[in-house]
C-alpha positions as CSV (number, residue, x, y, z in Angstrom):
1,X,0.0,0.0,0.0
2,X,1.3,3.8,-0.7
3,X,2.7,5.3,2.2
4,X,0.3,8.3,1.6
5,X,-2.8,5.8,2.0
6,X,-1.5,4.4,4.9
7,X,-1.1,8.2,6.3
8,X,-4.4,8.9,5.3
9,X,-6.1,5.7,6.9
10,X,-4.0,6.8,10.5
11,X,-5.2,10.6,9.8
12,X,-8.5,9.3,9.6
13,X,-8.4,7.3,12.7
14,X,-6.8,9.3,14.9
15,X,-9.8,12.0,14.0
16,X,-12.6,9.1,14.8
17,X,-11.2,8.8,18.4
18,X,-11.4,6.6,20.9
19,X,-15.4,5.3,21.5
20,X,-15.9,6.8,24.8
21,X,-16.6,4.8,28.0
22,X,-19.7,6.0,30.7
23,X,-17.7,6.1,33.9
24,X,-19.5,5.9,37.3
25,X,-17.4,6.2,41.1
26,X,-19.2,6.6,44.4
27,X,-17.4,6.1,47.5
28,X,-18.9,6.3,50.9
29,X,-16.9,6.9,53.9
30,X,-16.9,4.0,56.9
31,X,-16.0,4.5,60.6
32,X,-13.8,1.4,60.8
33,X,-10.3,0.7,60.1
34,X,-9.4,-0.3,56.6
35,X,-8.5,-4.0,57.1
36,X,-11.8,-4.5,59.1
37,X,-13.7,-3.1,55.6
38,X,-11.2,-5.3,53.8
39,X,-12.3,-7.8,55.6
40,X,-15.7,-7.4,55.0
41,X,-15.4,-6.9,51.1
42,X,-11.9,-8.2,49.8
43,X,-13.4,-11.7,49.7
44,X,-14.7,-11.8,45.7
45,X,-18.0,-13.3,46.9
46,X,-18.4,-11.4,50.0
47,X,-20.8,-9.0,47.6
48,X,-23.3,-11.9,49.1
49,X,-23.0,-11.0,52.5
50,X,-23.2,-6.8,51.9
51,X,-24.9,-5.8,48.5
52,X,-28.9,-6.2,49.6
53,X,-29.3,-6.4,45.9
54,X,-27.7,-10.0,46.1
55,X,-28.9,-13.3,47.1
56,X,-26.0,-15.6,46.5
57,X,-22.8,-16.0,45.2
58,X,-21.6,-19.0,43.6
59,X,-17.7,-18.9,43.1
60,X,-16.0,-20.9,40.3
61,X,-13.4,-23.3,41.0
62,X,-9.2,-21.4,41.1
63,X,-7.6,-23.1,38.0
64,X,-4.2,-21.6,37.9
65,X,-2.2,-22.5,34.5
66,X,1.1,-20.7,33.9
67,X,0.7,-18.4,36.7
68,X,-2.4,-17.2,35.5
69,X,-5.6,-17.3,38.4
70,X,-8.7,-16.3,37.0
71,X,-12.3,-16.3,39.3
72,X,-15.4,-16.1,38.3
73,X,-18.2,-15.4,40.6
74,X,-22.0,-15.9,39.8
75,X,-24.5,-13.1,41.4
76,X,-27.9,-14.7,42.1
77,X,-30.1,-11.7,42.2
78,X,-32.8,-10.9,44.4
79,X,-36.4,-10.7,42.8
80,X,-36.1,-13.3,40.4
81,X,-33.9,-10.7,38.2
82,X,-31.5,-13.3,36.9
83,X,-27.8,-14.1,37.4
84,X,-24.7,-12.2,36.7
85,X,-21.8,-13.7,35.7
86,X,-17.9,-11.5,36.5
87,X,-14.6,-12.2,36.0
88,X,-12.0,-11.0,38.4
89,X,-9.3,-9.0,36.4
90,X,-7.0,-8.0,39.3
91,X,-6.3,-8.3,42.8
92,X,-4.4,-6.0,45.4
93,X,-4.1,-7.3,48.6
94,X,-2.0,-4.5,50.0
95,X,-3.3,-1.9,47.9
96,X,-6.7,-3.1,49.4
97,X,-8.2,-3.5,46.0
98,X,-9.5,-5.8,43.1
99,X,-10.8,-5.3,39.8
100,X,-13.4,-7.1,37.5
101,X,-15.2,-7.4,34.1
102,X,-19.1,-8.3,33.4
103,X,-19.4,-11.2,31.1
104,X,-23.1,-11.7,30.9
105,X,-26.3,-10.8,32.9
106,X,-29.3,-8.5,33.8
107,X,-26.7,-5.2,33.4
108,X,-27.7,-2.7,30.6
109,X,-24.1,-2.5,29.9
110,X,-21.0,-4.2,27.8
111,X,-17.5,-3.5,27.5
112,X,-18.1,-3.0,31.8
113,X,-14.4,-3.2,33.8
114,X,-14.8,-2.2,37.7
115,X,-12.7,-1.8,40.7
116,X,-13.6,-2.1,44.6
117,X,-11.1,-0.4,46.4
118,X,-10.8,0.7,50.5
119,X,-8.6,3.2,51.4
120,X,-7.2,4.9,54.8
121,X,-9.3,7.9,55.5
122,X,-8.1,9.4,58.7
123,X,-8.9,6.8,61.5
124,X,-11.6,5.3,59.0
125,X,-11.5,4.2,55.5
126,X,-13.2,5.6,52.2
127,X,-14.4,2.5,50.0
128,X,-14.6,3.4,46.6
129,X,-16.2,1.8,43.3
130,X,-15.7,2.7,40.2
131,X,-16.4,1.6,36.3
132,X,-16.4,2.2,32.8
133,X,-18.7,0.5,30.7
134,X,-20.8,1.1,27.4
135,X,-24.8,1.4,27.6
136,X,-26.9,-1.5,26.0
137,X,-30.3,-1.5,25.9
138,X,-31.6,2.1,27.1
139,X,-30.1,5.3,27.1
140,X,-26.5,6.3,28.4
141,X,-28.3,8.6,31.3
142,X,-30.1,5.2,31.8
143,X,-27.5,3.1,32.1
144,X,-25.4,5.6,34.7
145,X,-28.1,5.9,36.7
146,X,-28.3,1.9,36.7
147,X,-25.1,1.4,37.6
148,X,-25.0,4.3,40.0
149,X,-27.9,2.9,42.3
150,X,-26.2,-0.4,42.1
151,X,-23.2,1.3,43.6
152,X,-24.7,3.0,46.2
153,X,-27.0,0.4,47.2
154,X,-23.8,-1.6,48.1
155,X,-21.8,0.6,49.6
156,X,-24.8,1.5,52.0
157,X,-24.6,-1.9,53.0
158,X,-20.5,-2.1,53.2
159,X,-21.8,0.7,55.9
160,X,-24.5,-1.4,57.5
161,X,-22.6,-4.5,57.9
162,X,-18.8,-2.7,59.0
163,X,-21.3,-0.6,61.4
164,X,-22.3,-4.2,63.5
């Protein structure tokens, strides 16, 4: 191919852009010490025991080849809405956090990568959750606003449950 169509092609790229993501983060600050809120959430299917959005989570079997650990949890949801299935991406133990992607489920989203995180805030921590996804099915205000009451409904109860 002619150098100039090649430029031309990479021009014409470059002035497309990057598709951009939705992003949602919430955080919620908890009177506790950050390795009691670790605790509580670090656990990949400990979203069972604090989201009030969740009935039960059903973790896959750790098959490590070549170094590599991949987890996949199953999200039972309340209300007969259907199961979620998520892969965990990444995992921080010191940092206090761990990342995931949606593979398939009730969400109105694709292309959705999250992270759970705690960190020190003063004598008590800061939890915060953030993603970046892609609306399908409804409208990108939709869609945030999905994501962003699933958020808060489980950090309200990362309060409830650090608060016992």
């Amino acid at each position: 191919m002619h150098p100039a169509s090649l430029t031309a092609i990479g021009a014409a790229l470059l002035a497309a852009g990057p598709a951009s993501a939705l992003e949602v983060t919430r955080s919620r600050d908890i009177p506790a010490p950050p390795a009691a809120v670790w605790a509580l959430v670090g656990d990949f299917c400990a979203i069972q025991n604090w989201h009030p959005q969740v009935q039960r989570c059903i973790l896959s079997g750790e098959d490590e080849d070549d170094g590599i650990r991949a987890q996949i949890r199953g999200l039972v949801v309340k209300r007969g809405k259907g199961t979620i299935a998520e892969v965990e991406t990444a995992r921080d133990e010191t940092g206090m956090s761990y990342s995931y992607s949606f593979i398939q489920g009730p969400l109105p989203v694709r292309a959705y990568n999250a992270t759970l995180a705690v960190r020190r805030d003063g004598a008590g921590s800061t939890v915060i959750w953030s993603a970046t996804f892609d609306a399908e099915g409804m409208s990108d205000a939709d869609a945030v606003a999905d994501i962003t009451g699933v958020f808060d409904a489980g950090l309200a109860g990362i309060a409830r449950e650090a608060a016992r």
